[in-house]
N, C-alpha and C positions, 0 to 999 in steps of 0.2 A: 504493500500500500504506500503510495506516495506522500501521505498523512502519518502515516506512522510514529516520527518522530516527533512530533508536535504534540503539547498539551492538548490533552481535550477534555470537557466533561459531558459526559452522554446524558443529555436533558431532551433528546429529541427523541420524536417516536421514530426509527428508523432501523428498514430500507423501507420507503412510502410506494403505496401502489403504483402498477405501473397499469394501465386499463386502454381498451381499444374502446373508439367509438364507434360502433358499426351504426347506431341510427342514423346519427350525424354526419356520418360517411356516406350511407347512402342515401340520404336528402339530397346531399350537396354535389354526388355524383362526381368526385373526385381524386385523390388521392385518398389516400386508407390513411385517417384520423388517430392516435392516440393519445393519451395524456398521460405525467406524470405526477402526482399527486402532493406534492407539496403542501397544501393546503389541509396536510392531513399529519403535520410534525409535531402536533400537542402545539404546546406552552398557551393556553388562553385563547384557540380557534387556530393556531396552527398559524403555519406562513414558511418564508423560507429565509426568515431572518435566523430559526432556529438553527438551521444546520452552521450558521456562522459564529452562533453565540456561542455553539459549544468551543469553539476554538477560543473566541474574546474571554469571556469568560472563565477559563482556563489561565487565562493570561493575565488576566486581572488577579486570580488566584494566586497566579505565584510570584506577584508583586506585593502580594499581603492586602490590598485594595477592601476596603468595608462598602465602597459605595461604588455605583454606578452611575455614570451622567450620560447623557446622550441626548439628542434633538431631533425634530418634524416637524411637519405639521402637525395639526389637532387630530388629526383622525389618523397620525405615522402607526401603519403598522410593525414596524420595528421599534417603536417606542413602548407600544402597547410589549410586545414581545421581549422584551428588556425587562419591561418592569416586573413582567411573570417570571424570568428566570432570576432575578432580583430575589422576587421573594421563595423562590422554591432553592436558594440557596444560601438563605440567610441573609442578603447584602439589602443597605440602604439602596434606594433608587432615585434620582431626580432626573426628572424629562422638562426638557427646555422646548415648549412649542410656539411655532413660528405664528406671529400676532396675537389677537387680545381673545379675552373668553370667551365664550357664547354664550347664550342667553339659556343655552338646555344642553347639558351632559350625556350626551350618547353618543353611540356605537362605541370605538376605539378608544374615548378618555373614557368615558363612562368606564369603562374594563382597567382602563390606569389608574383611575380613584379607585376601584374593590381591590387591585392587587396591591395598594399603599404605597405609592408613587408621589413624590412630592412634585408637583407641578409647575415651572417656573414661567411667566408668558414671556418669550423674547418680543414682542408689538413689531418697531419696524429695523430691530438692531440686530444684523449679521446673528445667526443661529455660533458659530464656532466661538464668537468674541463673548458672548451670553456664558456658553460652556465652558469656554478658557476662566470666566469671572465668575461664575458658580463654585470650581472647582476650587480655586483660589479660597473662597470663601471657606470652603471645607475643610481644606488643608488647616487654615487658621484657627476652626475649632478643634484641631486635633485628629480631624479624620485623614483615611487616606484613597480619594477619589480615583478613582480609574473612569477616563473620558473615552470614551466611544462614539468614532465619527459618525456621520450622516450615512442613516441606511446598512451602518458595520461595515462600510467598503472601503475597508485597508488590505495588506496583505493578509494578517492574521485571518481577519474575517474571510476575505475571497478562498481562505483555503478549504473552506465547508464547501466551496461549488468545486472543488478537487476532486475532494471524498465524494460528492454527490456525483461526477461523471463515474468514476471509479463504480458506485452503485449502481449506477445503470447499466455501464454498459456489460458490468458482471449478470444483470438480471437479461440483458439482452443474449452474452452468453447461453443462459439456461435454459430461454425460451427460443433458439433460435432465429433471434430479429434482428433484422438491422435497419435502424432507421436513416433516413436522405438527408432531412434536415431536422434541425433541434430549435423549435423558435418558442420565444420569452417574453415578455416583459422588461423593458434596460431604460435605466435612469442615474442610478449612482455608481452601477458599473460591477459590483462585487460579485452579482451572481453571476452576467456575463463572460467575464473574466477571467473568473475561477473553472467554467465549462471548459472554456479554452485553453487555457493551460492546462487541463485535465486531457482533452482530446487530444491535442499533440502530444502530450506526453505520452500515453495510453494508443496511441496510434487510430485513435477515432478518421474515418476517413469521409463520413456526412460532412454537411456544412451545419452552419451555429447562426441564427438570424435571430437578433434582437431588434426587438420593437420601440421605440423610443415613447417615452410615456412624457417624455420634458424636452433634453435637449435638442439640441439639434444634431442632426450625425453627424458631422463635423468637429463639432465641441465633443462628440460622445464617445468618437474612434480615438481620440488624442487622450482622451480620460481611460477607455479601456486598456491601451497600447501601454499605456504608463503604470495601471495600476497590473495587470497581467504581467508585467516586466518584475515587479516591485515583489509579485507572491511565484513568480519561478524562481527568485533570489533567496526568498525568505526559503525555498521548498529545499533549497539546494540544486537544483535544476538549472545547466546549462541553456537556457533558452532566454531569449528576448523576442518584442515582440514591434511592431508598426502598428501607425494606424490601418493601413491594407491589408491587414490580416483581420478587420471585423468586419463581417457584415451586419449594416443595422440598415434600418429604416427609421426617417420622420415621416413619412406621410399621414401618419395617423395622430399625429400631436392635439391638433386640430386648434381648437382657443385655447387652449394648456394647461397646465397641471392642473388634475383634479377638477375641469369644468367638463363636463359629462353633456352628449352629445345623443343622437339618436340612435349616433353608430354604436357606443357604448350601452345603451337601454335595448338594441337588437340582438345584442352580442350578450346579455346577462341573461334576456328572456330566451334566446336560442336555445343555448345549452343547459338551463331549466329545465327545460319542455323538450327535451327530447334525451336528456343524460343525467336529468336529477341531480346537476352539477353546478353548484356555485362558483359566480364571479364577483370580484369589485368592481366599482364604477372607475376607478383613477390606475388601477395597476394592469389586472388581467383583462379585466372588461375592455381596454383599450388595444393591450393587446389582440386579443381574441376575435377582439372588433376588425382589427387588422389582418387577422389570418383569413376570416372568412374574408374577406375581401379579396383578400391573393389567392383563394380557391375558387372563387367566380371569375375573378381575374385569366386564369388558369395561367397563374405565374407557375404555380408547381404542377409536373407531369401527372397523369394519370394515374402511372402504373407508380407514382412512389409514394412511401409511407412517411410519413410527420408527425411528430411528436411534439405537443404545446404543455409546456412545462409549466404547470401551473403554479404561481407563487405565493397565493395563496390571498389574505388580505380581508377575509369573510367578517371581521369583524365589521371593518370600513363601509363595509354594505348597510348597515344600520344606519351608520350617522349620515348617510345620502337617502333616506327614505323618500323627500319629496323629488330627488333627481331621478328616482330608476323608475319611480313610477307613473 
Protein backbone atom coordinates (compact mmCIF):
# COMPACT_ATOMS: atom_id res chain seq x y z
CA UNK A 1 0.00 0.00 0.00
CA UNK A 2 1.27 3.31 -0.93
CA UNK A 3 -0.24 4.77 2.43
CA UNK A 4 1.26 2.50 4.51
CA UNK A 5 3.80 4.51 6.19
CA UNK A 6 1.72 7.22 7.12
CA UNK A 7 -0.21 7.86 10.29
CA UNK A 8 -3.69 7.12 10.05
CA UNK A 9 -6.77 6.75 12.20
CA UNK A 10 -9.46 4.53 10.88
CA UNK A 11 -12.79 6.66 11.66
CA UNK A 12 -14.17 5.95 8.35
CA UNK A 13 -16.53 3.23 7.27
CA UNK A 14 -14.31 1.75 4.60
CA UNK A 15 -13.82 0.14 1.60
CA UNK A 16 -17.50 2.19 0.46
CA UNK A 17 -19.80 0.50 -2.02
CA UNK A 18 -18.99 0.27 -5.37
CA UNK A 19 -22.61 -0.12 -7.20
CA UNK A 20 -23.79 -0.12 -11.02
CA UNK A 21 -26.53 1.91 -12.22
CA UNK A 22 -28.37 -0.01 -14.68
CA UNK A 23 -31.72 2.11 -14.46
CA UNK A 24 -29.98 5.18 -15.19
CA UNK A 25 -27.83 3.44 -17.61
CA UNK A 26 -30.57 2.45 -19.58
CA UNK A 27 -32.77 5.72 -19.51
CA UNK A 28 -29.83 7.45 -20.79
CA UNK A 29 -28.87 4.86 -23.36
CA UNK A 30 -25.31 5.31 -22.92
CA UNK A 31 -22.21 4.22 -21.49
CA UNK A 32 -22.72 1.66 -18.59
CA UNK A 33 -23.05 4.19 -15.38
CA UNK A 34 -21.53 3.29 -11.92
CA UNK A 35 -20.87 4.97 -8.71
CA UNK A 36 -18.69 4.86 -5.88
CA UNK A 37 -20.01 5.57 -2.64
CA UNK A 38 -18.49 7.90 -0.73
CA UNK A 39 -21.35 9.36 0.69
CA UNK A 40 -21.51 6.35 2.65
CA UNK A 41 -17.81 6.81 5.06
CA UNK A 42 -19.92 7.44 8.45
CA UNK A 43 -18.74 10.57 10.40
CA UNK A 44 -22.21 12.42 10.76
CA UNK A 45 -23.89 11.47 6.97
CA UNK A 46 -20.71 10.57 5.48
CA UNK A 47 -18.76 12.45 2.64
CA UNK A 48 -15.31 12.12 1.48
CA UNK A 49 -13.72 14.44 3.79
CA UNK A 50 -13.55 11.27 5.93
CA UNK A 51 -11.15 9.29 4.10
CA UNK A 52 -8.75 12.56 4.44
CA UNK A 53 -9.27 13.13 8.16
CA UNK A 54 -8.10 9.85 8.87
CA UNK A 55 -4.78 10.98 7.75
CA UNK A 56 -5.06 14.83 9.27
CA UNK A 57 -6.20 13.65 12.19
CA UNK A 58 -3.43 11.35 12.76
CA UNK A 59 -1.26 14.19 12.28
CA UNK A 60 -2.71 16.23 14.49
CA UNK A 61 -2.33 13.21 17.00
CA UNK A 62 1.11 13.07 16.83
CA UNK A 63 1.64 16.73 17.32
CA UNK A 64 -0.13 16.21 20.69
CA UNK A 65 -2.93 18.86 19.05
CA UNK A 66 -6.32 19.13 21.62
CA UNK A 67 -8.15 21.14 19.17
CA UNK A 68 -9.00 21.24 15.66
CA UNK A 69 -9.62 24.53 13.49
CA UNK A 70 -10.69 24.48 10.07
CA UNK A 71 -13.13 26.65 7.77
CA UNK A 72 -16.21 26.91 4.98
CA UNK A 73 -18.97 27.88 4.26
CA UNK A 74 -22.18 27.54 6.50
CA UNK A 75 -23.21 24.43 5.13
CA UNK A 76 -18.94 23.05 4.46
CA UNK A 77 -19.39 19.62 4.43
CA UNK A 78 -15.87 19.17 5.63
CA UNK A 79 -16.54 21.35 8.41
CA UNK A 80 -19.41 19.46 9.47
CA UNK A 81 -17.09 16.22 9.15
CA UNK A 82 -14.26 17.67 11.20
CA UNK A 83 -16.22 18.51 13.96
CA UNK A 84 -17.65 14.68 14.14
CA UNK A 85 -14.24 13.40 14.04
CA UNK A 86 -13.59 16.16 16.71
CA UNK A 87 -15.68 14.68 18.86
CA UNK A 88 -15.46 10.85 18.27
CA UNK A 89 -11.81 11.45 19.37
CA UNK A 90 -11.91 13.51 22.05
CA UNK A 91 -10.57 16.90 20.53
CA UNK A 92 -11.91 20.59 20.87
CA UNK A 93 -13.30 21.76 17.45
CA UNK A 94 -13.68 25.21 16.01
CA UNK A 95 -15.02 25.96 12.41
CA UNK A 96 -14.42 29.34 11.10
CA UNK A 97 -17.46 29.84 8.49
CA UNK A 98 -17.23 32.19 5.65
CA UNK A 99 -19.95 35.21 6.53
CA UNK A 100 -22.57 36.15 9.02
CA UNK A 101 -25.30 33.78 10.73
CA UNK A 102 -28.41 32.96 9.49
CA UNK A 103 -31.51 33.52 10.61
CA UNK A 104 -32.33 29.34 11.11
CA UNK A 105 -29.68 26.49 11.96
CA UNK A 106 -29.96 23.72 9.47
CA UNK A 107 -28.65 21.17 7.47
CA UNK A 108 -24.65 21.08 7.90
CA UNK A 109 -24.31 23.67 11.02
CA UNK A 110 -27.24 22.43 12.54
CA UNK A 111 -25.18 18.91 12.78
CA UNK A 112 -21.85 21.26 13.82
CA UNK A 113 -23.91 22.70 16.81
CA UNK A 114 -25.15 18.77 18.05
CA UNK A 115 -21.45 17.57 17.43
CA UNK A 116 -20.05 20.62 19.83
CA UNK A 117 -18.28 22.78 17.40
CA UNK A 118 -17.51 26.17 18.45
CA UNK A 119 -18.51 28.25 15.72
CA UNK A 120 -16.59 31.24 14.60
CA UNK A 121 -18.26 33.71 11.71
CA UNK A 122 -15.37 34.93 9.43
CA UNK A 123 -18.31 38.00 7.72
CA UNK A 124 -16.08 39.24 4.97
CA UNK A 125 -12.27 38.50 6.31
CA UNK A 126 -10.04 35.80 4.36
CA UNK A 127 -11.33 32.28 5.85
CA UNK A 128 -7.20 31.34 6.40
CA UNK A 129 -6.28 34.84 8.29
CA UNK A 130 -9.79 34.17 10.75
CA UNK A 131 -7.92 30.50 11.29
CA UNK A 132 -4.38 31.73 11.59
CA UNK A 133 -6.10 34.39 14.40
CA UNK A 134 -8.34 31.60 16.12
CA UNK A 135 -5.42 29.56 16.58
CA UNK A 136 -3.36 32.19 17.89
CA UNK A 137 -5.91 32.72 20.36
CA UNK A 138 -5.77 29.01 21.44
CA UNK A 139 -2.34 28.67 21.64
CA UNK A 140 -2.43 31.66 24.30
CA UNK A 141 -4.90 29.81 26.52
CA UNK A 142 -2.60 27.14 26.74
CA UNK A 143 -4.09 24.88 24.10
CA UNK A 144 -2.43 23.30 21.38
CA UNK A 145 -4.47 23.93 17.88
CA UNK A 146 -3.96 21.83 14.92
CA UNK A 147 -5.30 24.07 11.78
CA UNK A 148 -6.65 22.20 8.98
CA UNK A 149 -6.98 23.84 5.53
CA UNK A 150 -9.93 24.56 3.32
CA UNK A 151 -11.60 21.29 2.20
CA UNK A 152 -8.28 19.14 4.02
CA UNK A 153 -6.59 19.78 0.72
CA UNK A 154 -2.95 19.48 1.80
CA UNK A 155 -0.66 16.74 1.04
CA UNK A 156 -1.40 14.84 4.31
CA UNK A 157 -5.14 15.01 3.47
CA UNK A 158 -4.90 14.28 -0.49
CA UNK A 159 -3.30 11.17 0.71
CA UNK A 160 -6.85 9.59 1.73
CA UNK A 161 -7.66 9.84 -2.25
CA UNK A 162 -4.25 7.59 -2.57
CA UNK A 163 -5.74 4.99 -0.39
CA UNK A 164 -9.07 5.44 -1.91
CA UNK A 165 -7.75 4.74 -5.64
CA UNK A 166 -5.60 1.89 -4.18
CA UNK A 167 -9.50 0.62 -2.98
CA UNK A 168 -10.95 0.72 -5.81
CA UNK A 169 -9.15 -0.39 -8.02
CA UNK A 170 -8.33 -3.42 -5.73
CA UNK A 171 -12.37 -3.91 -5.79
CA UNK A 172 -12.02 -3.51 -9.50
CA UNK A 173 -9.42 -6.35 -9.38
CA UNK A 174 -12.11 -8.62 -7.62
CA UNK A 175 -14.94 -7.93 -9.68
CA UNK A 176 -13.29 -7.94 -12.97
CA UNK A 177 -13.92 -4.08 -14.12
CA UNK A 178 -12.31 -1.76 -15.43
CA UNK A 179 -13.60 1.54 -15.78
CA UNK A 180 -12.73 4.49 -18.98
CA UNK A 181 -13.06 7.31 -16.80
CA UNK A 182 -13.40 8.39 -13.17
CA UNK A 183 -15.26 11.64 -12.83
CA UNK A 184 -15.96 13.90 -9.46
CA UNK A 185 -16.73 16.69 -8.01
CA UNK A 186 -13.16 19.33 -7.88
CA UNK A 187 -12.87 22.42 -6.02
CA UNK A 188 -10.06 22.51 -3.46
CA UNK A 189 -8.22 19.92 -5.23
CA UNK A 190 -7.51 17.19 -2.42
CA UNK A 191 -9.79 14.56 -3.71
CA UNK A 192 -8.76 15.05 -7.37
CA UNK A 193 -5.40 14.91 -6.61
CA UNK A 194 -4.88 12.26 -4.58
CA UNK A 195 -6.83 9.81 -7.49
CA UNK A 196 -4.19 10.81 -9.48
CA UNK A 197 -1.21 10.28 -7.93
CA UNK A 198 -2.98 7.08 -6.84
CA UNK A 199 -3.57 6.20 -10.63
CA UNK A 200 -0.09 6.75 -11.82
CA UNK A 201 1.36 5.36 -9.27
CA UNK A 202 -0.89 2.11 -9.34
CA UNK A 203 -0.67 2.14 -13.12
CA UNK A 204 -4.45 3.08 -13.57
CA UNK A 205 -4.69 3.44 -17.39
CA UNK A 206 -8.68 5.21 -17.43
CA UNK A 207 -8.69 8.86 -17.41
CA UNK A 208 -9.67 11.16 -14.01
CA UNK A 209 -12.27 14.12 -15.00
CA UNK A 210 -13.11 16.44 -12.42
CA UNK A 211 -15.99 18.60 -12.46
CA UNK A 212 -15.31 22.10 -11.37
CA UNK A 213 -17.81 23.10 -8.70
CA UNK A 214 -15.96 27.00 -8.35
CA UNK A 215 -12.80 27.52 -10.02
CA UNK A 216 -12.01 27.95 -13.17
CA UNK A 217 -9.97 25.12 -14.91
CA UNK A 218 -7.21 27.08 -15.33
CA UNK A 219 -6.89 28.33 -11.61
CA UNK A 220 -7.96 24.44 -10.82
CA UNK A 221 -5.18 22.52 -13.08
CA UNK A 222 -2.24 24.81 -11.51
CA UNK A 223 -3.86 24.10 -7.99
CA UNK A 224 -4.06 20.29 -8.79
CA UNK A 225 -0.41 20.12 -10.49
CA UNK A 226 0.89 21.62 -7.25
CA UNK A 227 -0.92 20.04 -4.73
CA UNK A 228 -0.41 16.21 -6.57
CA UNK A 229 3.37 17.22 -6.64
CA UNK A 230 3.31 18.29 -3.00
CA UNK A 231 1.41 14.59 -1.61
CA UNK A 232 3.95 12.24 -4.34
CA UNK A 233 6.77 14.03 -2.15
CA UNK A 234 5.06 13.62 1.16
CA UNK A 235 4.26 9.71 -0.25
CA UNK A 236 7.95 9.21 -1.08
CA UNK A 237 7.01 8.80 -4.73
CA UNK A 238 9.32 9.87 -7.54
CA UNK A 239 6.74 11.74 -9.50
CA UNK A 240 5.69 15.32 -10.37
CA UNK A 241 3.11 16.51 -11.91
CA UNK A 242 1.77 19.61 -14.80
CA UNK A 243 -1.17 21.32 -15.18
CA UNK A 244 -1.67 18.91 -18.58
CA UNK A 245 -1.84 16.19 -16.65
CA UNK A 246 -5.64 17.12 -15.35
CA UNK A 247 -8.60 16.99 -16.97
CA UNK A 248 -11.29 19.18 -15.57
CA UNK A 249 -14.13 20.82 -16.65
CA UNK A 250 -15.86 24.41 -15.85
CA UNK A 251 -18.64 24.37 -17.96
CA UNK A 252 -20.89 23.42 -15.22
CA UNK A 253 -19.98 26.36 -12.76
CA UNK A 254 -22.69 28.16 -13.87
CA UNK A 255 -23.49 31.43 -11.23
CA UNK A 256 -21.03 29.60 -8.69
CA UNK A 257 -20.47 28.37 -5.63
CA UNK A 258 -23.35 26.98 -4.11
CA UNK A 259 -26.04 28.94 -6.29
CA UNK A 260 -28.14 25.89 -7.41
CA UNK A 261 -29.43 25.94 -10.87
CA UNK A 262 -32.05 23.69 -12.65
CA UNK A 263 -29.29 21.74 -13.84
CA UNK A 264 -28.41 20.87 -10.24
CA UNK A 265 -32.41 20.29 -9.06
CA UNK A 266 -32.54 17.79 -12.40
CA UNK A 267 -29.42 16.01 -11.48
CA UNK A 268 -30.79 15.49 -7.59
CA UNK A 269 -34.36 14.59 -8.71
CA UNK A 270 -32.65 12.20 -11.51
CA UNK A 271 -30.87 9.92 -9.45
CA UNK A 272 -33.73 9.92 -6.67
CA UNK A 273 -36.11 8.59 -8.89
CA UNK A 274 -34.52 6.16 -10.49
CA UNK A 275 -31.22 4.87 -7.99
CA UNK A 276 -32.68 5.92 -4.58
CA UNK A 277 -29.48 7.88 -4.45
CA UNK A 278 -28.77 11.07 -2.91
CA UNK A 279 -27.04 14.26 -4.09
CA UNK A 280 -26.07 17.81 -2.81
CA UNK A 281 -27.03 20.82 -4.49
CA UNK A 282 -23.34 22.70 -4.49
CA UNK A 283 -21.00 19.46 -4.68
CA UNK A 284 -22.37 16.29 -6.60
CA UNK A 285 -25.41 17.66 -7.79
CA UNK A 286 -23.21 19.92 -9.99
CA UNK A 287 -21.36 17.42 -10.72
CA UNK A 288 -23.71 14.88 -11.79
CA UNK A 289 -25.51 17.62 -13.33
CA UNK A 290 -22.55 17.72 -15.43
CA UNK A 291 -22.16 14.15 -16.26
CA UNK A 292 -25.54 13.74 -17.48
CA UNK A 293 -24.83 16.37 -19.80
CA UNK A 294 -21.67 14.79 -21.31
CA UNK A 295 -23.85 11.47 -21.65
CA UNK A 296 -26.53 13.25 -23.84
CA UNK A 297 -23.69 15.19 -25.17
CA UNK A 298 -22.24 11.71 -26.18
CA UNK A 299 -18.96 13.01 -25.11
CA UNK A 300 -18.36 9.52 -23.70
CA UNK A 301 -18.59 6.32 -26.15
CA UNK A 302 -21.18 3.97 -25.83
CA UNK A 303 -19.57 0.92 -25.20
CA UNK A 304 -17.53 2.58 -22.02
CA UNK A 305 -18.00 2.27 -18.41
CA UNK A 306 -17.85 5.55 -15.96
CA UNK A 307 -17.66 5.80 -12.68
CA UNK A 308 -19.03 9.13 -10.72
CA UNK A 309 -17.48 9.06 -7.43
CA UNK A 310 -19.68 10.34 -5.27
CA UNK A 311 -18.43 12.73 -2.47
CA UNK A 312 -20.99 12.73 -0.62
CA UNK A 313 -22.25 16.05 1.12
CA UNK A 314 -26.02 14.72 2.02
CA UNK A 315 -26.12 16.77 4.99
CA UNK A 316 -25.90 20.02 2.78
CA UNK A 317 -29.13 18.89 1.08
CA UNK A 318 -31.11 20.17 4.06
CA UNK A 319 -29.96 23.52 4.42
CA UNK A 320 -30.88 24.02 0.57
CA UNK A 321 -34.50 22.97 1.01
CA UNK A 322 -36.06 25.81 -0.76
CA UNK A 323 -33.23 25.43 -3.72
CA UNK A 324 -33.87 21.68 -4.66
CA UNK A 325 -37.32 22.01 -4.47
Amino acid sequence: MLTDELPRVPIAHLPTPLEPLPRLSEQLKGPELWIKRDDQTGLATGGNKARKLEFLVADALAQEADVLITGGAAQSNHARQTAAAAAKLGLGCVLVLRGEPPAEIQGNLLLDVLLGAEIVWGHDEPLNAVMSQVAEDWRAQGRRPYVIPYGGSNAVGAAGYVAGMEELLAQCDERGLHFDWIVSASSSGGTQSGIVVGARALGYTGRVLGISVDPAAEVLRERLSGLATATAEHLGLELTFTPEDFTVSDEYVGAGYGVVSDREREAIRTLARTEGILLDPVYTGKAFGGLLDMVRREFFDAGERVLFWHTGGIGGLFGHRDDVL
